[in-house]
C-alpha positions as CSV (number, residue, x, y, z in Angstrom):
1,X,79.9,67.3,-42.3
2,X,76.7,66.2,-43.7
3,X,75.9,68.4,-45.7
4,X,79.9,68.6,-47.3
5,X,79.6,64.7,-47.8
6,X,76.1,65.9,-50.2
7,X,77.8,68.2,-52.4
8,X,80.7,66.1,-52.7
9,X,78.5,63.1,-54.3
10,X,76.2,65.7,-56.3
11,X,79.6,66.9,-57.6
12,X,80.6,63.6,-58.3
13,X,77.6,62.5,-59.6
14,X,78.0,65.9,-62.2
15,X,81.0,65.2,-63.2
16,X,80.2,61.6,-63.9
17,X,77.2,62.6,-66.3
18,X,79.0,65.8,-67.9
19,X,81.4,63.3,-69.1
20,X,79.3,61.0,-70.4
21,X,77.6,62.2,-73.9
22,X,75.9,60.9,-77.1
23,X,77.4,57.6,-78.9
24,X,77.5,56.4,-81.9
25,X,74.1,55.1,-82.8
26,X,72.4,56.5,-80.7
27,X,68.5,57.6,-81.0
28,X,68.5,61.5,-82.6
29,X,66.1,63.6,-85.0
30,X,69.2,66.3,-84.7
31,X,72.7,67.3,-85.3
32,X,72.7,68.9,-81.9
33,X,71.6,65.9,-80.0
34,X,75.0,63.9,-81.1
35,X,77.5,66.6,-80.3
36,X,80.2,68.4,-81.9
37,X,81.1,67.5,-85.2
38,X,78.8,64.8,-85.1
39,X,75.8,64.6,-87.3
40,X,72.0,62.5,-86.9
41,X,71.1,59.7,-90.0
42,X,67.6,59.7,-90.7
43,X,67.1,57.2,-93.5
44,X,65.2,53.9,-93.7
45,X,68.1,51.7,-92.2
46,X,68.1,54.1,-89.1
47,X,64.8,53.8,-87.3
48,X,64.7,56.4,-85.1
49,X,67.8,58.2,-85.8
50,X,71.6,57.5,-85.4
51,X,74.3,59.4,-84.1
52,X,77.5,59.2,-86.5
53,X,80.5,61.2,-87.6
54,X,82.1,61.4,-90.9
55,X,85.1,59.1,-91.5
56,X,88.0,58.2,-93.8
57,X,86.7,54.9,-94.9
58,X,89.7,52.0,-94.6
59,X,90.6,53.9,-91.7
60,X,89.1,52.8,-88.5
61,X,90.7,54.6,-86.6
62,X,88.7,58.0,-88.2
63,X,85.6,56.2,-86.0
64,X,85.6,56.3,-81.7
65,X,86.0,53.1,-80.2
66,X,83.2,50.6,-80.6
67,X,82.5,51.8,-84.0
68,X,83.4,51.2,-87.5
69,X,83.7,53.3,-90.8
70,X,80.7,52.0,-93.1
71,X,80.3,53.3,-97.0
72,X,77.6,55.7,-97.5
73,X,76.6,55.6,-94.1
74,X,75.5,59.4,-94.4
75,X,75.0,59.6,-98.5
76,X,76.1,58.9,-101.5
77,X,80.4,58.5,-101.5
78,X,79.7,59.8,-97.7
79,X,81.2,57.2,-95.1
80,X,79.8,57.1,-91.8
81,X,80.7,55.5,-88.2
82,X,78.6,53.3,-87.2
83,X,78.4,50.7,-84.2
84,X,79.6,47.5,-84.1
85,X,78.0,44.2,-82.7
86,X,78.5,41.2,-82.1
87,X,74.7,40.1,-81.5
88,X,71.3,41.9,-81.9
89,X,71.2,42.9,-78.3
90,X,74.2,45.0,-77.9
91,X,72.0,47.3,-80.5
92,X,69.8,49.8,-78.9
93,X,66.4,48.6,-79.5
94,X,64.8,45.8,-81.4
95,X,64.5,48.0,-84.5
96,X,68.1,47.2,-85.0
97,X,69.9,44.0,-85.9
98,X,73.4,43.2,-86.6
99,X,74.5,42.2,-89.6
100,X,77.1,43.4,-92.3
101,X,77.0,46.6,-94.0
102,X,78.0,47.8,-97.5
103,X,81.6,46.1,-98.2
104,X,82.0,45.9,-94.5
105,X,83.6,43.0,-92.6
106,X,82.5,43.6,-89.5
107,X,78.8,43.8,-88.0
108,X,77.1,47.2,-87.2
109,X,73.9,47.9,-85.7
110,X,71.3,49.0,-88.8
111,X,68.0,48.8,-89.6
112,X,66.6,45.4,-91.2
113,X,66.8,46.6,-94.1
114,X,70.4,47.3,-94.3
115,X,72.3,50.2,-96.1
């Protein structure tokens, strides 16, 4: 019984973790650290990389929950998701604050520097 009660929590415990995967914003230097379809921002307003997708900018809904679409997130014409905040500490790390981004009205978590 034991040892059944083990497996069934390491399962568990699996399934839990398998589910689970990269977010927007977080910490990459890769594509393939942010999953499928998903790419890695290395610029000067992403310290340490940022996870993101490409989105149809006016279109929220283009952008997983608790993100937003943000202009030239990922280039030039080249809208990005990024994550929204409400306060510095729902960013990842102190390298990030949140404040508005390129004609965005809501807050997203960027470098100081901004887009």
């Amino acid at each position: 019984m034991r040892g059944a009660m083990r497996t069934l929590i390491a399962l568990t415990v699996l399934c839990l973790t398998a589910a689970c995967g990269p977010t927007i914003g977080d910490a990459c230097t890769l594509a393939a650290e942010c999953g499928t379809g998903a790419t890695c921002i290395n610029r000067d307003f992403t310290p340490g990389g940022y996870c993101s997708l490409s989105c149809t900018l006016g279109n929220d809904a283009t952008c997983p929950a608790g993100s937003t679409c943000i202009k030239d997130a990922l280039g030039k014409n080249a809208p990005g998701c990024m994550r929204t905040c409400r306060q510095a500490t729902d960013c990842r790390s102190s390298a990030y604050v949140c404040q508005f981004a390129k004609d965005s009205t809501k807050t997203v978590c960027i470098g100081p520097a901004g887009i």
